[in-house]
Backbone as a chain_set.jsonl record, in Angstrom:
{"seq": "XXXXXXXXXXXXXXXXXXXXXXXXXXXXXXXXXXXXXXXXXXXXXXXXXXXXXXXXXXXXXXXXXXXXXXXXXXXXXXXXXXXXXXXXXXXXXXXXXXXXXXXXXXXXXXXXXXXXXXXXXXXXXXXXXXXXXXXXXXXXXXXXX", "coords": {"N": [[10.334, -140.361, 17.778], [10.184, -143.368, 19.521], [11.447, -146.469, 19.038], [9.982, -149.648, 19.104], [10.577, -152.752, 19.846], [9.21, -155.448, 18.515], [8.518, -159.187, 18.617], [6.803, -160.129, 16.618], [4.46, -159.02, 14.284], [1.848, -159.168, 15.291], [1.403, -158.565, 18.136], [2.132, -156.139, 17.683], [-0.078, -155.064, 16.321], [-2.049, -155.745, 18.277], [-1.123, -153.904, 20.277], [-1.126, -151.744, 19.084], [-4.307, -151.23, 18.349], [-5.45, -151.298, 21.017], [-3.819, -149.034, 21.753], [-1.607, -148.43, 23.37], [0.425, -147.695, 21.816], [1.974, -145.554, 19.283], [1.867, -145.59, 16.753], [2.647, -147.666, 14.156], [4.454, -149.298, 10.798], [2.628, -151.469, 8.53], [2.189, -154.678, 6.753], [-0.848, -153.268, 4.91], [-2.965, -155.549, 4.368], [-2.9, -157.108, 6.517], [-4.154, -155.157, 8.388], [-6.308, -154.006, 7.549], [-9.067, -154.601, 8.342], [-9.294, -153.37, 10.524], [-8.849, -150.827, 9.939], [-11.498, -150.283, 8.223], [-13.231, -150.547, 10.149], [-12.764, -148.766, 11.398], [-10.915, -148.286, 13.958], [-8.137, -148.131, 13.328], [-6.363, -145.433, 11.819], [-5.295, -145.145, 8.466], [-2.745, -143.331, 7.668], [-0.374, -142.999, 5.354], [0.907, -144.945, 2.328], [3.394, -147.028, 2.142], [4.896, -147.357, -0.237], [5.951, -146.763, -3.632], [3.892, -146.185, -5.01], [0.341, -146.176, -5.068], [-1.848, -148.103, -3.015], [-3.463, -150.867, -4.718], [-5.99, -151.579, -2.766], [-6.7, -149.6, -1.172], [-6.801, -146.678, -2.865], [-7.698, -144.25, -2.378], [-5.505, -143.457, -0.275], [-2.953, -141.975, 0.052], [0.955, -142.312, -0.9], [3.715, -141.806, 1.089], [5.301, -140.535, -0.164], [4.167, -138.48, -1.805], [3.058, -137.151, 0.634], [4.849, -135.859, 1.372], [7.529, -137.072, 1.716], [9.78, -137.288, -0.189], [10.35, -139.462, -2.518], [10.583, -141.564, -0.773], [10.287, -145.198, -0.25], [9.288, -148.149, 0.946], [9.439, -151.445, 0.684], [8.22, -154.827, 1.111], [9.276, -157.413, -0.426], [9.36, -160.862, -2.266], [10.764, -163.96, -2.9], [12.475, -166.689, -4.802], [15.141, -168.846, -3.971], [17.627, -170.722, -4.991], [19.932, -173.826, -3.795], [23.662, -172.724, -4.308], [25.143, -174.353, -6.103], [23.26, -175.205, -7.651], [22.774, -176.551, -11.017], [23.032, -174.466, -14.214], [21.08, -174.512, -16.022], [19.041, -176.259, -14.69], [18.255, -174.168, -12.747], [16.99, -172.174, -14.686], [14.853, -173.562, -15.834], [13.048, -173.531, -13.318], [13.116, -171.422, -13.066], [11.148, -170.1, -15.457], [8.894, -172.094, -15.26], [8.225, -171.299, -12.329], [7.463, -168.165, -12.896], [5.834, -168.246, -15.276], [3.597, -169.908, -13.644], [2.967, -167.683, -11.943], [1.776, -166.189, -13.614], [-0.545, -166.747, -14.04], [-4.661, -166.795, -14.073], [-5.852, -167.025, -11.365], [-4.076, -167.058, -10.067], [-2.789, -164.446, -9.939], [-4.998, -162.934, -9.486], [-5.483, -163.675, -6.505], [-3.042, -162.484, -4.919], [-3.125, -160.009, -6.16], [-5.429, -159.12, -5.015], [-4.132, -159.823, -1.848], [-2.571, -157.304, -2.034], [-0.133, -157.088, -3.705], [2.242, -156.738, -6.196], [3.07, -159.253, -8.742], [5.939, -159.358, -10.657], [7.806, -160.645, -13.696], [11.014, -162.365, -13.29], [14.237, -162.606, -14.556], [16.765, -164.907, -13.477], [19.227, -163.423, -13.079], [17.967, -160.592, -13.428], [16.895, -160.908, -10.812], [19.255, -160.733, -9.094], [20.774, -158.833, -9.309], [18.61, -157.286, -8.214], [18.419, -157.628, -5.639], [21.2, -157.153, -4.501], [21.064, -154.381, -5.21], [19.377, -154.035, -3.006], [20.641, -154.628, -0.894], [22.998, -152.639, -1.315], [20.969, -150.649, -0.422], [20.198, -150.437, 2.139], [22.567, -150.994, 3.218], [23.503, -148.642, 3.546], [21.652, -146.965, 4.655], [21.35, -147.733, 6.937], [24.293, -147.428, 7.81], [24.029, -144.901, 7.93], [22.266, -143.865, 10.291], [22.861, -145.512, 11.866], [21.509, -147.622, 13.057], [20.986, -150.174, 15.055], [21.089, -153.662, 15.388], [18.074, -155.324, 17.59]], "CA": [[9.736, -141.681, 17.89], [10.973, -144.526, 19.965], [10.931, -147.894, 18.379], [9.426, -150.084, 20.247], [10.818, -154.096, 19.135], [8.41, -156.915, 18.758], [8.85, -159.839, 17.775], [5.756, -159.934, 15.512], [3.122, -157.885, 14.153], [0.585, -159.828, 15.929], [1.509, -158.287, 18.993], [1.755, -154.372, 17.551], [-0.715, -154.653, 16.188], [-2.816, -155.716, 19.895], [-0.816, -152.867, 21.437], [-1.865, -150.478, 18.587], [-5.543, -150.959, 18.546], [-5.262, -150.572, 22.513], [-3.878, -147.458, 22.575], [-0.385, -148.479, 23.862], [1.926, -147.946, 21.089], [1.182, -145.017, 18.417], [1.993, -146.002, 15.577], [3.381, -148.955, 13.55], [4.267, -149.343, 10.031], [2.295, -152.668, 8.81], [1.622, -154.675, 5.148], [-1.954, -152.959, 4.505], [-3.678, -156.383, 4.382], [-3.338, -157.518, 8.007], [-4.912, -153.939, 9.371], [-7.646, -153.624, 6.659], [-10.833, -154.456, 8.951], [-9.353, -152.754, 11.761], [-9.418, -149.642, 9.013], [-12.676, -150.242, 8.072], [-13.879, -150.706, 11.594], [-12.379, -147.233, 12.111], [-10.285, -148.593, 14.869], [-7.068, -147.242, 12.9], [-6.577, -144.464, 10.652], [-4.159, -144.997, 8.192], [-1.311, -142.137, 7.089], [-0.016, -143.314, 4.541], [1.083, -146.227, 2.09], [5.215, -147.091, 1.616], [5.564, -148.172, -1.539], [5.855, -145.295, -4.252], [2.61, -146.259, -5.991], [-0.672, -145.907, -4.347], [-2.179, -149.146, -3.346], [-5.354, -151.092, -5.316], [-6.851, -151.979, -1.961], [-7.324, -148.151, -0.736], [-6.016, -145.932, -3.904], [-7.236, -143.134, -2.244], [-4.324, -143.734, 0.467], [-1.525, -141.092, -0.401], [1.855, -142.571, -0.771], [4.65, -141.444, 2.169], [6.452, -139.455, -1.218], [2.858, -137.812, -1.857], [2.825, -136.961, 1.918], [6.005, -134.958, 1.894], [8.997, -137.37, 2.136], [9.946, -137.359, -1.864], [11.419, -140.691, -3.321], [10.41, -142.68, 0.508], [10.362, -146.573, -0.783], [9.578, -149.242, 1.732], [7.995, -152.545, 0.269], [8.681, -156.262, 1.378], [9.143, -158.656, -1.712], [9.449, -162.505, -2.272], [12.039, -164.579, -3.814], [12.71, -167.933, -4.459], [15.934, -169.018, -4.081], [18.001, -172.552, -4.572], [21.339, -173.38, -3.538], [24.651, -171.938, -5.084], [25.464, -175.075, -6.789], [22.447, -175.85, -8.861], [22.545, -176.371, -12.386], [22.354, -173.606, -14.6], [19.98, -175.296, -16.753], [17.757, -176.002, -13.469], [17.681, -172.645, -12.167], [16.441, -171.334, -16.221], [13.372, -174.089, -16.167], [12.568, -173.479, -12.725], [12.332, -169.807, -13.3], [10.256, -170.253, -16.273], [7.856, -172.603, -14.601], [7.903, -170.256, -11.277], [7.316, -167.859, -13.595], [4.702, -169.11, -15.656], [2.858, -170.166, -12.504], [2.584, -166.681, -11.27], [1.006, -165.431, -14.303], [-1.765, -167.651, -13.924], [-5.269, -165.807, -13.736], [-6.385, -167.337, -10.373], [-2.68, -166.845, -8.809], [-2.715, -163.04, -9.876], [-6.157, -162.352, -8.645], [-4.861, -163.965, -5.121], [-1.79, -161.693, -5.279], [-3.777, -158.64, -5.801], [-6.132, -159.481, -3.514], [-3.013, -159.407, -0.725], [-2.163, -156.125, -2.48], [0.907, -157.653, -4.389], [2.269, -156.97, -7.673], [3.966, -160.139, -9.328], [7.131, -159.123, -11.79], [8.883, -161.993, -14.099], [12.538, -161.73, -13.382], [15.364, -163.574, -14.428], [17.819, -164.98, -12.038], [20.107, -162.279, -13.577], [17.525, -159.535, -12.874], [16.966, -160.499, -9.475], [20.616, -161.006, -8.176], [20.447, -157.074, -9.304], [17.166, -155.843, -6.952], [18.974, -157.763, -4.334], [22.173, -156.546, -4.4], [20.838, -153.301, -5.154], [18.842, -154.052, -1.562], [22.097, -154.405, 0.165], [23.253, -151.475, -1.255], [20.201, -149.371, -0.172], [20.31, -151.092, 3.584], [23.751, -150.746, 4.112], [23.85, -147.215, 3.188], [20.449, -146.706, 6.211], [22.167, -148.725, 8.385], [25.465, -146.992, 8.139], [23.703, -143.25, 8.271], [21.371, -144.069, 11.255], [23.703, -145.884, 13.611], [20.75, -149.099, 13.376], [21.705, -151.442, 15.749], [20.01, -154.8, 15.793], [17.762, -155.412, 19.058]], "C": [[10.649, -142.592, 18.686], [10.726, -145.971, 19.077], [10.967, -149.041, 19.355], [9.981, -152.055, 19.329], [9.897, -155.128, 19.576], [8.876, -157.609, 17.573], [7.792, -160.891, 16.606], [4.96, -158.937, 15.598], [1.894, -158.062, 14.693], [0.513, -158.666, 16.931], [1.025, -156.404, 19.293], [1.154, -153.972, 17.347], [-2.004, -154.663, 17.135], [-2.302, -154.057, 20.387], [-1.317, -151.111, 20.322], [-3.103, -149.857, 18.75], [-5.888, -150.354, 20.065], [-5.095, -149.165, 23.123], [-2.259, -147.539, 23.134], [0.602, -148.273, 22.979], [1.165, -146.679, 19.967], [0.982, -144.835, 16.976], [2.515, -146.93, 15.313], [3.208, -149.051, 11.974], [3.592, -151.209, 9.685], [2.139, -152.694, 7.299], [0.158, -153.8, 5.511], [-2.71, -154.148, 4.782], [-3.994, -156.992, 6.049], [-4.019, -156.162, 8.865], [-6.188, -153.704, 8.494], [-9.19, -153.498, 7.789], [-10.442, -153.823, 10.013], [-9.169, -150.927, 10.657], [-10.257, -149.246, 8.925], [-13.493, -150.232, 8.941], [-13.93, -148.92, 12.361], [-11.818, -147.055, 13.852], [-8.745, -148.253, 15.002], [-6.955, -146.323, 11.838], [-5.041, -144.531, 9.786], [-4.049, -143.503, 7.693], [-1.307, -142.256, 5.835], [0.593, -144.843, 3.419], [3.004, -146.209, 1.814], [5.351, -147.226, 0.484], [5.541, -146.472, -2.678], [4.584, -145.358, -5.25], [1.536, -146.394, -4.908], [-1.555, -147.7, -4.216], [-3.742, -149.343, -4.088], [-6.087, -151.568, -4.001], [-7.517, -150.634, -1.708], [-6.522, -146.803, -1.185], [-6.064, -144.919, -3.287], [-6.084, -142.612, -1.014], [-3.445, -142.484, -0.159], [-0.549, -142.135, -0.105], [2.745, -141.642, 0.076], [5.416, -140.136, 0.846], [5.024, -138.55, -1.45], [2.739, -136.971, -0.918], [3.885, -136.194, 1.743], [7.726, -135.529, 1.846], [9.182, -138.328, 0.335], [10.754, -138.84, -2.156], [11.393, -141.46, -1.79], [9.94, -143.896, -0.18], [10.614, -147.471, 0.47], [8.891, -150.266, 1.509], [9.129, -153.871, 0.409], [8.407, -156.809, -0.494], [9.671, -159.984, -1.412], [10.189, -163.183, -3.059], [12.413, -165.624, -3.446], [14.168, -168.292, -4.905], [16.394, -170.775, -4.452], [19.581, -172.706, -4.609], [22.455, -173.158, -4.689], [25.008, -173.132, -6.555], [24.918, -175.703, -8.045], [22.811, -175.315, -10.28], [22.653, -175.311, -13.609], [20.989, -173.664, -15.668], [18.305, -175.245, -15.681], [17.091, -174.955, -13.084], [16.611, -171.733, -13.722], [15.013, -172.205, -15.78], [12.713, -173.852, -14.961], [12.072, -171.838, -12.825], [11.637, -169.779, -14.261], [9.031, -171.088, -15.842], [7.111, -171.346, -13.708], [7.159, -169.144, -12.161], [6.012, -167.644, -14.512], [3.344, -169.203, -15.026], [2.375, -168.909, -12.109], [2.154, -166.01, -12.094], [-0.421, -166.153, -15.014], [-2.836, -166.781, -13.597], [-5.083, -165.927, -12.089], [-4.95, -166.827, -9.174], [-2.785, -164.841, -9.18], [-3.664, -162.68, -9.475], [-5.973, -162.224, -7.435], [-3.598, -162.591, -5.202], [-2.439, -160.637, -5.268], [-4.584, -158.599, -4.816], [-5.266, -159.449, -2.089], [-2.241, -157.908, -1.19], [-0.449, -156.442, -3.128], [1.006, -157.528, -5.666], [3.063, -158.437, -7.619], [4.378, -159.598, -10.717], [7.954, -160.627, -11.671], [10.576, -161.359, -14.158], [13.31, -162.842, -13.732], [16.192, -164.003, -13.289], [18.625, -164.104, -12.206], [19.489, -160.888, -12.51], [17.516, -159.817, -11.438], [17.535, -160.711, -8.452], [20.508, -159.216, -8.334], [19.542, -156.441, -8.466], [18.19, -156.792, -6.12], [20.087, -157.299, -3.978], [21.698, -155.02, -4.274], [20.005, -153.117, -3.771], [19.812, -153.583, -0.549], [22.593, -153.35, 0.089], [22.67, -150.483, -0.261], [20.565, -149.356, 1.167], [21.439, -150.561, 4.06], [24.087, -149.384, 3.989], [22.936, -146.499, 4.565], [21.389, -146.774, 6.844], [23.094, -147.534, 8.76], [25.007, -145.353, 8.253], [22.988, -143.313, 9.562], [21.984, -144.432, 12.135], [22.654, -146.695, 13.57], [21.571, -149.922, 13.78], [20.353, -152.603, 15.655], [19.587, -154.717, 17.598], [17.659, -156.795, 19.273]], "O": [[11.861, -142.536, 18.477], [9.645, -146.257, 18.561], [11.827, -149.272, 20.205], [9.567, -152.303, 18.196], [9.802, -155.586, 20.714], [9.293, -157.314, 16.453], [8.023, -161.959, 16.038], [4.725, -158.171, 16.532], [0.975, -157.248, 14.599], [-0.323, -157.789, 16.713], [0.362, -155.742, 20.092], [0.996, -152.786, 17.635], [-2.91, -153.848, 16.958], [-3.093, -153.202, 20.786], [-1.648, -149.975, 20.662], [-3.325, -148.692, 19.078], [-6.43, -149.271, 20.288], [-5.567, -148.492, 24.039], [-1.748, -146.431, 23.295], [1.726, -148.658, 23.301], [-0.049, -146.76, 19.775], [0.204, -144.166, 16.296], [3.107, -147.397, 16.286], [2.051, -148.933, 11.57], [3.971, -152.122, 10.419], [2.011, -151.711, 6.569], [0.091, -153.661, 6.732], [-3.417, -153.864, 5.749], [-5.088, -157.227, 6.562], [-4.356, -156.341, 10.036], [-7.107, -153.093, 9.039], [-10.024, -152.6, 7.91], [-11.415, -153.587, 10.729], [-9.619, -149.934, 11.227], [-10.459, -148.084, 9.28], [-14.636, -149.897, 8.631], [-14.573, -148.275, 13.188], [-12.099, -146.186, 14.677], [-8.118, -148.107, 16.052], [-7.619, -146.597, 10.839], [-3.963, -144.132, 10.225], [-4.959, -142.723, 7.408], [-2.15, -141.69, 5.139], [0.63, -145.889, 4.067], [3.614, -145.276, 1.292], [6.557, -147.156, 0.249], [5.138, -145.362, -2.327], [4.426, -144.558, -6.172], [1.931, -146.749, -3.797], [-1.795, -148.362, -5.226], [-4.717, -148.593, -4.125], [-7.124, -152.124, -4.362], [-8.71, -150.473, -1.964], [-5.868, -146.057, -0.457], [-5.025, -144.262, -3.223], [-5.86, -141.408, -0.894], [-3.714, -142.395, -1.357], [-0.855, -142.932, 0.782], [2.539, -140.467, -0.227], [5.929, -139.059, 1.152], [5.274, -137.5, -0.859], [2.318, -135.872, -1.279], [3.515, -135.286, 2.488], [8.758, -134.86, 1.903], [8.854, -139.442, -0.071], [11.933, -138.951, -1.82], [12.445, -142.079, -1.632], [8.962, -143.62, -0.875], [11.718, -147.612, 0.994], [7.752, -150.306, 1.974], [10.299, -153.964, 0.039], [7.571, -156.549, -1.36], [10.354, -160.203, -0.411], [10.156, -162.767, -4.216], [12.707, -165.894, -2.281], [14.475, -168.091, -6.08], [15.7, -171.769, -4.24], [20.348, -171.975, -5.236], [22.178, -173.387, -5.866], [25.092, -172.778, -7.731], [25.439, -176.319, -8.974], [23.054, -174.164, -10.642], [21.699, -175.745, -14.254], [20.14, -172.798, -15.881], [17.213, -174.683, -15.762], [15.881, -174.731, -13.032], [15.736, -170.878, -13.582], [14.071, -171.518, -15.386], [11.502, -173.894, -15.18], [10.969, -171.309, -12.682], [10.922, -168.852, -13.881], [7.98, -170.556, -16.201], [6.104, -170.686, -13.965], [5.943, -169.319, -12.08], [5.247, -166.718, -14.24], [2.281, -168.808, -15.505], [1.168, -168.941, -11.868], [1.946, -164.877, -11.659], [-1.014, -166.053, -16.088], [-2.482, -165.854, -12.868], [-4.343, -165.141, -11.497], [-4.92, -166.435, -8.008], [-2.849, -164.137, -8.172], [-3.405, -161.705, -8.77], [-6.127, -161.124, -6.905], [-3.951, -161.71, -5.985], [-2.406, -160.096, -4.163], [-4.345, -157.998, -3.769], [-5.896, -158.968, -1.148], [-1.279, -157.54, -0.515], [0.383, -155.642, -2.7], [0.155, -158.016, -6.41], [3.629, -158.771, -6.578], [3.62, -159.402, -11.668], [8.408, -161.338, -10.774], [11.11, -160.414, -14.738], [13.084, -163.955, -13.258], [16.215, -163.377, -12.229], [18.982, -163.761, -11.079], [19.976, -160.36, -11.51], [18.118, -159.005, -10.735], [17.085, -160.866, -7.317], [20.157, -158.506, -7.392], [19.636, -155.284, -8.056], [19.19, -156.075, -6.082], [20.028, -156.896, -2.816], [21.961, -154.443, -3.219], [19.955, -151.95, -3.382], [19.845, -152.65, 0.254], [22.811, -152.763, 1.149], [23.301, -149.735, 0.486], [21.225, -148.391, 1.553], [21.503, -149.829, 5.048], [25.179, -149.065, 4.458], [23.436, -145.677, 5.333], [22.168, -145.914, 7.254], [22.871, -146.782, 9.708], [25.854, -144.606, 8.744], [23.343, -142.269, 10.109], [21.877, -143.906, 13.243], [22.503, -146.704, 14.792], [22.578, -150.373, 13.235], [19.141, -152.445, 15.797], [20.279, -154.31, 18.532], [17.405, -157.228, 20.397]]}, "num_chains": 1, "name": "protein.A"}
């Protein structure tokens, strides 16, 4: 494969449908009607669970490449200095908020789980990010473009 750098998905995903580029990994939600149109065929899904938009999707570890994990997540941060008090009620609000029906329907509907984390737990998935990353990085020879 070559990797081809854009600097959005807008773009890959023009040069996909086209015919110019032959693949691209993408969220699921921005290629859906070009799916359904039968304009792309997906492969496979990244994440290690099968998605609820198109279950019958195989997962990339399903497909052959055992324990493959690639999924964007969201995280709200606030600076180093705040409170610790602040950071507890805002994560309980945040929190809170995202286990709202109407906000989890939305959320699935973009094919999104929402998990309650502490600020504890999710200094841990991030760190444990860096870990994973810098471990790629440093086996691959990834250079930024």
């Amino acid at each position: 494969m070559t990797h081809v750098p854009y600097k959005g998905g807008g773009q890959a995903l023009v040069d996909l449908v086209a015919g110019r580029v032959e693949m691209m990994f993408s969220p699921l939600v921005p290629v859906l009607a070009h799916l359904k149109a039968g304009r792309l065929r997906p492969v496979a899904v990244t994440s290690l669970n099968r998605s609820r938009l198109m279950p019958e999707l195989p997962t990339i570890s399903e497909a052959g490449v055992p324990g493959y994990e690639f999924v964007s997540w969201y995280g709200i941060l606030a600076p180093a200095g705040t409170p610790r008090p602040l950071v507890a009620k805002l994560n309980k609000t945040l929190n809170d908020s995202m286990r709202l029906p109407d906000v989890m329907e939305r959320a699935h509907s973009e094919d999104m789980d929402v998990i309650d984390r502490t600020p504890a737990q999710f200094d841990e998935v991030r760190a444990a990010m860096i870990v994973k990353w810098d471990k790629i990085i440093k086996q691959t020879g990834i250079e930024a473009n």
